[in-house]
N, C-alpha and C positions, 0 to 999 in steps of 0.2 A: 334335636339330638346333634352333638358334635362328636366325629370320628376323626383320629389322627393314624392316619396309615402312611408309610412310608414320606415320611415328613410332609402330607399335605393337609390342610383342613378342610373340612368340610359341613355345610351346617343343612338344617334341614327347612326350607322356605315352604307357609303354608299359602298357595298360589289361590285359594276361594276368599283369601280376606277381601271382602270389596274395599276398590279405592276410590276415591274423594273425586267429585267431578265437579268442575265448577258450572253452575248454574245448572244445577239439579235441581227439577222439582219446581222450574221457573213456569207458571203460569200467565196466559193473556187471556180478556174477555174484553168482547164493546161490540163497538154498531156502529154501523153506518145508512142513515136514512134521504130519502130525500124526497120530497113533498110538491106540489104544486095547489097553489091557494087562487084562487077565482072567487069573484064576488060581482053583482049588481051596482057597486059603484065603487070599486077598484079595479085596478089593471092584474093582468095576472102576474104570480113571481111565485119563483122559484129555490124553497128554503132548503137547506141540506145540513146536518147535524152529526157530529163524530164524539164517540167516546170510549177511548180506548184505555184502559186500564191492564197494569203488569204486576205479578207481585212472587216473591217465590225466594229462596235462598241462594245466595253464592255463595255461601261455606257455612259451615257447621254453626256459627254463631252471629254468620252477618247475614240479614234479610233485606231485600230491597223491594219498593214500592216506588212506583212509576204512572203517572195520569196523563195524557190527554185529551182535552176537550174543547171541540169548538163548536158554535152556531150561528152561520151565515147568513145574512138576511142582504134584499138588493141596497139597503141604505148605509151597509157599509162600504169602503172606502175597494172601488173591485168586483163586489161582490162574491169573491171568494180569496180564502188565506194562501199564502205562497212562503211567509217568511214566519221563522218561529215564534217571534214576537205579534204575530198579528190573531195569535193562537189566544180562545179566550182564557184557557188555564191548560199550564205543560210545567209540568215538577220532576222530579226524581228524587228521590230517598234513601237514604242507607242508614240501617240502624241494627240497636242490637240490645240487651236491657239494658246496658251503662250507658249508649250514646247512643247521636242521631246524627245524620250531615245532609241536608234538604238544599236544593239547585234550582232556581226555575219562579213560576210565579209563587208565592209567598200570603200568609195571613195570617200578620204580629196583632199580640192583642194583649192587656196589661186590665184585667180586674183585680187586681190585688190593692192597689193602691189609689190613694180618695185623688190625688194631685197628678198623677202619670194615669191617666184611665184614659184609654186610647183601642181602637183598632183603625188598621193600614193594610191594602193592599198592595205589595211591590211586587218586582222581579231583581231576585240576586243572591245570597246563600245565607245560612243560618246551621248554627252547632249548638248541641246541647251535650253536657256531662253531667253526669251524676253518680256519688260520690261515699261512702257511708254504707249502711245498714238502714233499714226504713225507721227503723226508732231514733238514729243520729244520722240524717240525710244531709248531704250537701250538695246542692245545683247551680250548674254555672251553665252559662247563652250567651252566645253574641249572635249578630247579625249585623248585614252590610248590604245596602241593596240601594239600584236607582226609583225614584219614588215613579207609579204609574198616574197619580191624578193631585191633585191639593185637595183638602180635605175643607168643607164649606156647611153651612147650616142656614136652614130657613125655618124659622116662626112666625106664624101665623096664625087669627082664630077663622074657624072654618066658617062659611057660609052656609046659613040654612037650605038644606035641599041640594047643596053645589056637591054632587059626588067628584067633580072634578072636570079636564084636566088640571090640576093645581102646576104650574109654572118652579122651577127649580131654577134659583139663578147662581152666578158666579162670585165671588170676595167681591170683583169690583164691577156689579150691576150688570155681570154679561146677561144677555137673555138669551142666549142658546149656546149649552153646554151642555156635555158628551159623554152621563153621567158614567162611571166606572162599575163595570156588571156585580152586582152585590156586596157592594162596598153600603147601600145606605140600610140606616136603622130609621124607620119611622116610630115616633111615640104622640099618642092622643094622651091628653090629660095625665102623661106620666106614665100611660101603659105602652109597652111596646107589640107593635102590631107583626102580625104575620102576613109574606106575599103569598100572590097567589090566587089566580080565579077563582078558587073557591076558599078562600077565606078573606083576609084584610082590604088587600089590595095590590094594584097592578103596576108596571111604571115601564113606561117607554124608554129605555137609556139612551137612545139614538136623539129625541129630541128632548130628553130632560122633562118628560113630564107623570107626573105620579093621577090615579086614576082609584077611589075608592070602591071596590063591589058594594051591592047591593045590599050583602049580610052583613055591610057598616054602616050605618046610614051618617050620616055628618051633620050638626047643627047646628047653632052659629054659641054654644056654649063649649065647644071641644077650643082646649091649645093644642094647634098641629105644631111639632116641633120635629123637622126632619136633618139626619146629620149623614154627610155621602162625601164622595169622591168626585169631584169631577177630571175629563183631561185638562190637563195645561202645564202646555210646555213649554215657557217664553224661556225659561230656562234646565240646563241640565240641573237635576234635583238630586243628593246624595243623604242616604239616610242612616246613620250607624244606632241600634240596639243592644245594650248588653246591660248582663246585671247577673248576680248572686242571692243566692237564698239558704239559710241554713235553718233547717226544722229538728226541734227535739220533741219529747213527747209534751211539755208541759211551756217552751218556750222559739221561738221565731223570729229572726232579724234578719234582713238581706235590705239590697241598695241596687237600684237600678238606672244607667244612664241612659237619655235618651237624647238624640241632634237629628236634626234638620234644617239643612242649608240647602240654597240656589247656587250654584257655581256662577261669578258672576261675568268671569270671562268667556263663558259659552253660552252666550244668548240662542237661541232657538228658533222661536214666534217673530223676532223682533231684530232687525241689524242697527244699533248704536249706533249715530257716530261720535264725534269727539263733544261737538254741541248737546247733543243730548243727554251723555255723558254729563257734563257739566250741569242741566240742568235739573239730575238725578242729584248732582252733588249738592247744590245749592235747595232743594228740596225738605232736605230732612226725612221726616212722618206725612209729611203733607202733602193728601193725593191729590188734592187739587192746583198743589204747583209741578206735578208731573206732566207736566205737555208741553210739546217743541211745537215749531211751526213745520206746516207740511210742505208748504211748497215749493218747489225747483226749476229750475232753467230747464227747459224741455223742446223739441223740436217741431214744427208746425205737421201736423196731419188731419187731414179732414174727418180722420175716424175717432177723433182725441176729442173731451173736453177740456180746452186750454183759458186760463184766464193771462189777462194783463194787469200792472200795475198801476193806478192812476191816484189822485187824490178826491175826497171828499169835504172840502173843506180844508181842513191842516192835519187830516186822518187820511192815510196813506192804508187804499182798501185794493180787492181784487173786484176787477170785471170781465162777465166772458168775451172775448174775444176769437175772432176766425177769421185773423188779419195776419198773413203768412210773414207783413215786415213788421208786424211786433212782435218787443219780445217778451217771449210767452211761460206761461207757469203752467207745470203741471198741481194742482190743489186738492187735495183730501179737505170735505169739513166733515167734523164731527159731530154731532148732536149733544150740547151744555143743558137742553132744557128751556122750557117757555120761558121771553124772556130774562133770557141770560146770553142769549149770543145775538150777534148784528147781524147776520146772514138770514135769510129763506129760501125755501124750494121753489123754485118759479118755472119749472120744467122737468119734466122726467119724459126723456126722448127715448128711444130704438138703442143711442151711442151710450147716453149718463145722465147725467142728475146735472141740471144749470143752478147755481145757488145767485143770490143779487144779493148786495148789501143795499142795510136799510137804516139810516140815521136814527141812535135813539131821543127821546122826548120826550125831556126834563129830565136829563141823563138817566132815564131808563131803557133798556136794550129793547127793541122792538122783534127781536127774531130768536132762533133756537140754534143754530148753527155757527161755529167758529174755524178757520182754516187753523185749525192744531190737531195733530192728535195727541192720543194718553200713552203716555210712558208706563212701562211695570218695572218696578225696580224689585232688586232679587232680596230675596228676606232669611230668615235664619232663626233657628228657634230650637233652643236647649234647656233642659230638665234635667236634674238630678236629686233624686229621692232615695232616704232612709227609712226604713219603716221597722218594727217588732211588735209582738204579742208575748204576753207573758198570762197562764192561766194556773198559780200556784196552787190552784183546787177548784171544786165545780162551783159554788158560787163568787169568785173573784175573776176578774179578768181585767186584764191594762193591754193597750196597747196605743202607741206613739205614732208619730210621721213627720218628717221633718225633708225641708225642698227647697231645693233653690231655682231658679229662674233665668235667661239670659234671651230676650226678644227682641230682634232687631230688624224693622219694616224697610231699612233701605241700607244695602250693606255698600253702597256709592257714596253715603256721607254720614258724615260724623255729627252732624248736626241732630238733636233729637234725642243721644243718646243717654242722658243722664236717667231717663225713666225707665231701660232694658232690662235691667235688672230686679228682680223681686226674691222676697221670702215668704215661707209662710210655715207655718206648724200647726199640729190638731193631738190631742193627750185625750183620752178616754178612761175611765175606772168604773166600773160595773162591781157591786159587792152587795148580794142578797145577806142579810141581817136574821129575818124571821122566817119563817119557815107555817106556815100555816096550812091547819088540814081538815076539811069540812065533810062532815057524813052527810049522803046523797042518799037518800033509800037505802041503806041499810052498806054502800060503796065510799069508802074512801077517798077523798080529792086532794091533791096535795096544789097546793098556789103558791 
């Protein structure tokens, strides 16, 4: 009610309306455990496990959801987490029916499409809109995120009776890697397995090795074909997702792009120099011209394995030395493989590894060892897919896919690159004709 009395106004305010609080109704749940594990032929340690979860409204139409979760074990890097990143999953969420806005660890995943069918675990943001009526929908995503591990696959057929450990290795033959917590998909003969003591199987992530239970048994006619994450960080790793979907009742097209590059001016694992640089350049595709030599000018210490320079012949080789007036190499070898390198191990002291070279005979290499190591050069890898459905009635159905390609194994040279590029396309049409109908005991069957 408004009164006007002696020229003032005045209105009538109802003071029990409730007002709007932000983060009302905000809830938390989780745990915090911690264990101590003792055994007859292990040491004791001490496991501790967090999982804290938030969810609740900040206003009338926006809801937020918040995880995280870690589990510590002494084999990581500490044995306990300090920095958010060391956290095995921490997100936050804002959403509401038309959108979404997600921060923190991430897991993109693409079954829509025969040519982009991918999952990724990262850390970094992702939005989603959507658009329409559910009968004329339209969705748009993107994402931006630093990659947590490279993505790798092992195929194998199983050995009889071997429940395991089965061995997970790297792109390029590492044999211990750091696999990424529930990044892998294992499939036996095309099925995909579940983890888990009590069903499929187990998997060490810390040392990379998968372990089958007892209610799988394995035999040497299973294809193990395993597809994971591991770490590796030789380089910062940048990954952008986006793509559009438009759905009607009867028809469906969208386009999805997806990259992945190595930044190649922020090496990580590895400090370049200009030499090695160049011999990424001169490289191409080709992993086996990736290696510099290791050795360097380095200063006498009796706690050092130091080699010299001499010749073999008219082959200019290294030998150890612990002669303070020569001068001296610090040497990395690396392991080529039975012969294929000139070197061997002729000591493993308290200090380091002594390697000798060893003439080869009838120019065959007589050793496994060479003073280089292996270069990783940064790589890059792009997708871009069309896809639609068209279902003009129940027995007809089309649908399309069309993608392009751009892969590039050493983004230091140009050499190699005329093969980076691919296409491919796939056309399907399904159209039931006859209609047949069979009596069964006296029930109708329709086929």
């Amino acid at each position: 009610m408004v009164s006007n009395e002696a020229g003032k106004l005045y209105t009538i305010i109802d003071s029990d309306k409730p007002k709007a609080k932000p983060f009302d109704g905000l809830n938390t749940s989780g745990s915090i455990s911690r264990g101590v594990t003792v055994g007859n032929n292990q040491n004791t340690v001490v496991n501790s496990n967090l999982d804290l979860q938030i969810t609740g409204k900040i206003s009338e139409k926006v809801n937020i959801r918040a995880s995280i979760q870690d589990s510590n074990i002494p084999l990581q890097e500490g044995g306990y987490s300090q920095k958010l990143d060391e956290f095995d999953q921490i997100f936050i969420e804002l959403f509401s029916d038309k959108w979404n806005i997600k921060a923190g660890d991430l897991f993109l995943e693409n079954r829509q499409s025969q040519f982009l069918n991918f999952n990724k675990k990262v850390q970094g943001i992702s939005t989603q809109f959507t658009l329409g009526t559910p009968e004329n929908k339209t969705t748009l995503f993107a994402s931006a995120a630093l990659v947590r591990g490279q993505y790798a696959r092992s195929t194998f057929t199983g050995q009889e009776g071997n429940q395991g450990p089965y061995k997970l290795r790297g792109n390029n033959g590492e044999l211990f890697v750091l696999v990424i917590s529930g990044s892998e998909r294992v499939y036996v003969n095309g099925v995909l397995l579940e983890r888990g003591e009590n069903n499929d199987y187990t998997i060490d992530y810390n040392a990379g090795e998968l372990i089958f239970t007892s209610l799988f048994p394995i035999t040497s006619e299973m294809r193990i074909n395993i597809e994971y994450q591991f770490s590796d960080r030789n380089y910062t790793r940048f990954l952008a997702y986006s793509g559009i979907l438009h759905e009607k009742e009867k028809f469906k097209i969208g386009g999805f792009v997806y990259s992945e590059n190595d930044v190649k001016n922020q090496p990580l694992q590895q400090n370049l120099s200009e030499e090695q640089v160049t011999v990424l350049t001169q490289a191409g595709d080709n992993q086996a011209l990736m290696t510099a030599p290791s050795a360097y000018l380095d200063t006498y210490s009796e706690n050092k394995i130091l080699y010299r320079k001499t010749f073999s012949g008219v082959t200019e080789i290294f030998e150890y030395s612990n002669n303070p007036n020569d001068e001296l190499y610090n040497v990395r070898f690396s392991f080529v493989g039975q012969n294929l390198g000139n070197y061997i191990l002729v000591n493993n002291n308290a200090i380091g590894k002594i390697y000798e070279y060893i003439a080869p005979i009838a120019g065959i290499p007589q050793g496994s060892f060479e003073p280089t190591i292996p270069l990783i050069a940064p790589t890059k890898i792009q997708i871009a897919t069309v896809l639609g459905t068209y279902n003009p009635s129940e027995k007809t159905k089309v649908d399309f896919e069309v993608a392009i390609s751009n892969s590039d194994k050493n983004l230091y040279s140009p050499i190699d690159d005329t093969n980076n590029k691919g296409i491919a396309g796939n056309l399907n049409a399904k159209k039931e004709f006859i209609q047949e109908n069979i009596i069964l005991m006296g029930l109708p069957i329709s086929n």
